[in-house]
C-alpha positions, -999 to 999 in steps of 0.1 A, spaced: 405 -785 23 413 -788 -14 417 -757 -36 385 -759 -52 370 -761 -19 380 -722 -10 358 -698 -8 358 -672 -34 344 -634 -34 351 -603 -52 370 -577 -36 345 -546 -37 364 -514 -41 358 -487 -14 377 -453 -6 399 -470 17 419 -455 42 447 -428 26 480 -421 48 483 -395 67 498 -356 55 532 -368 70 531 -398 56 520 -390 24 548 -358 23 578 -385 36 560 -413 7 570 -381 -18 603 -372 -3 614 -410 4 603 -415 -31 622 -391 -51 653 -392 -34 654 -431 -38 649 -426 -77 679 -396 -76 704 -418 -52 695 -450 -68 694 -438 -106 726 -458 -116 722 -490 -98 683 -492 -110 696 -487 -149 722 -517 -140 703 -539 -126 675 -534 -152 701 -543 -179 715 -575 -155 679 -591 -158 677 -579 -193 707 -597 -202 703 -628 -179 670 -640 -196 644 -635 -224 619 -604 -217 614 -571 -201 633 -559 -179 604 -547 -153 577 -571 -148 540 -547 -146 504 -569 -126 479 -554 -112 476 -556 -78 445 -544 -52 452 -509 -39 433 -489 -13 405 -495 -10 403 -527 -34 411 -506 -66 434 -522 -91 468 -502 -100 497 -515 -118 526 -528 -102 561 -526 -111 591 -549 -98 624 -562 -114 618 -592 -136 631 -621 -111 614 -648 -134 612 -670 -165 590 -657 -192 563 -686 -201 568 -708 -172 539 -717 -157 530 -726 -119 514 -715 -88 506 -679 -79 520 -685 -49 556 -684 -51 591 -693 -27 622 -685 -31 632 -720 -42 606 -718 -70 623 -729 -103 612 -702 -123 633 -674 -105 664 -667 -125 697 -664 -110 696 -627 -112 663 -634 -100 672 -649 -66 699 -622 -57 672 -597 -60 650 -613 -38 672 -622 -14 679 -584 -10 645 -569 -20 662 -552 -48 635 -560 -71 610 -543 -49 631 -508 -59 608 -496 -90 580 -497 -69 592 -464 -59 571 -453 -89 543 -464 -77 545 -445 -39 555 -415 -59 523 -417 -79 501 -425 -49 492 -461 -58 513 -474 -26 526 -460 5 567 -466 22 546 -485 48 520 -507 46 502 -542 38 517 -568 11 501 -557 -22 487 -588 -31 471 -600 -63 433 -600 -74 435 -638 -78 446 -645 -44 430 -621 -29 394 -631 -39 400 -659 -11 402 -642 13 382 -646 44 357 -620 61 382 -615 91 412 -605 67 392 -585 40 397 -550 60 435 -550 49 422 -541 13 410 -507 27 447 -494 33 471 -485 11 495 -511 2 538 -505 10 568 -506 -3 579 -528 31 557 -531 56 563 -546 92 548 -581 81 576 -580 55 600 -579 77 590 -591 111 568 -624 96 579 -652 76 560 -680 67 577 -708 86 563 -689 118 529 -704 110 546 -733 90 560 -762 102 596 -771 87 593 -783 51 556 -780 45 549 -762 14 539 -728 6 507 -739 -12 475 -720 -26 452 -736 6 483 -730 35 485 -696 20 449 -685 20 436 -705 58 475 -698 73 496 -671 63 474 -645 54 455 -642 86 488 -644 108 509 -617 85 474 -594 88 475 -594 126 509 -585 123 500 -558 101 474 -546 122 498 -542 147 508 -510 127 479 -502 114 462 -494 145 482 -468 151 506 -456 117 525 -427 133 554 -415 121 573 -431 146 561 -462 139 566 -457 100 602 -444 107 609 -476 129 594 -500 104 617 -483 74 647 -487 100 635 -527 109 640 -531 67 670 -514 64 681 -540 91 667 -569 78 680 -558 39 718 -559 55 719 -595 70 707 -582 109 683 -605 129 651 -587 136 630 -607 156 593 -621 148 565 -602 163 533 -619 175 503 -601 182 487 -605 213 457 -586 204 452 -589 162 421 -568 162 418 -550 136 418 -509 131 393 -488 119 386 -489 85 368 -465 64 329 -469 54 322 -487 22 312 -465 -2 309 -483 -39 324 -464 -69 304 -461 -103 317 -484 -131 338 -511 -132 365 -514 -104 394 -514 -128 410 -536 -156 412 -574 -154 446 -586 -139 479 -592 -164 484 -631 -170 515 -643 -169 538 -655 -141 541 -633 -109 576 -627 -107 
């Protein structure tokens, strides 16, 4: 299957499902005492990809929230302004900057998304936010992620990567993406999903914190990728939200 060829459907906002009380009162405490600890390295590292490269500093898209309603985004700059390329994007991609690739590789650029759990738009734990034009290809059977809040980590970000569907040196492209990846890293999401206690939000916060500082933490593989229950579709009135940012996805 080529690109064209993919199937293509609006994502049709809904209510989704919200976190829990707990959740939502750790999203606010975690949330807060990240932006207090973290104050000083965020302002550095804000002026380090200020400095390394042409444009802002934090790089703001639109992304599909609960229940398939647009919020806006915010991450580190890790790429080139005015490079173009696919939405899709590896960590060998040429656009990343250097300062760009350090972040990555430990998921500092992921920090002012603290913003966004403190406002509500995203949980500590949860699915990949992922962006409208990517996400209007997905299939019927993956489509259910959209109703849950999207996280900050989430136990696909840690406990997937794409070379476990992937064999060695295929690339990451828009039609592997769409028919491979996404519907493996959603069973593996709905492996928390299922059943988001605390404990299991606490253990996927402690699997990051792992994975951040260099410790294996091994693959998990569904046995059962069914998916959990999602909340009824109830269709807003108006417009869903603003049309996605162009540019590059950094």
């Amino acid at each position: 299957m080529t690109e064209k060829e993919l199937d293509t459907r609006p994502v049709d906002p809904a209510d989704g499902v919200a976190p829990s009380t707990p959740r939502r009162v750790l999203d606010v405490a975690g949330a807060l005492a990240g932006l207090v600890l973290l104050s000083v390295p965020l302002l550095m590292i804000y002026l380090l990809v200020r400095a390394s490269s042409p444009g802002p500093g934090i790089f703001r898209q639109t992304r599909v929230g609960q229940g398939g309603r647009p919020f806006t985004m915010y991450k580190f700059r890790t790429m080139r302004q005015g490079v173009g390329g696919l939405t899709v994007t590896a960590n060998r991609d040429p656009r990343l900057t250097r300062i760009g690739k350090l972040l990555r590789e430990w998921s500092l650029d992921e920090l002012p998304q603290l913003v966004n759990v403190l406002r509500g738009h995203m949980t500590l734990v949860g699915p990949r936010p992922e962006t409208y034009d990517l996400a209007v290809h997905y299939d019927p059977g993956s489509r259910w992620i959209f109703d849950h809040r999207p996280g900050l980590t989430g136990v696909s970000e840690v406990r997937f990567r794409d070379f476990d569907v992937l064999p060695p040196g295929e690339e990451v492209d828009l039609v592997n993406y769409i028919e491979r990846i996404v519907p493996a890293r959603v069973a593996v999401d709905a492996v928390y999903l299922r059943d988001p206690s605390m404990r299991a939000t606490l253990g996927a916060l402690w699997d990051t914190v792992r994975h951040i500082l260099g410790f294996s933490v091994p693959p998990l593989e569904p046995s059962a990728p069914a998916k959990p229950k999602t909340a009824p579709k109830t269709t807003p009135k108006g417009d869903a939200g603003p049309a996605e940012e162009t540019g590059s996805a950094a």
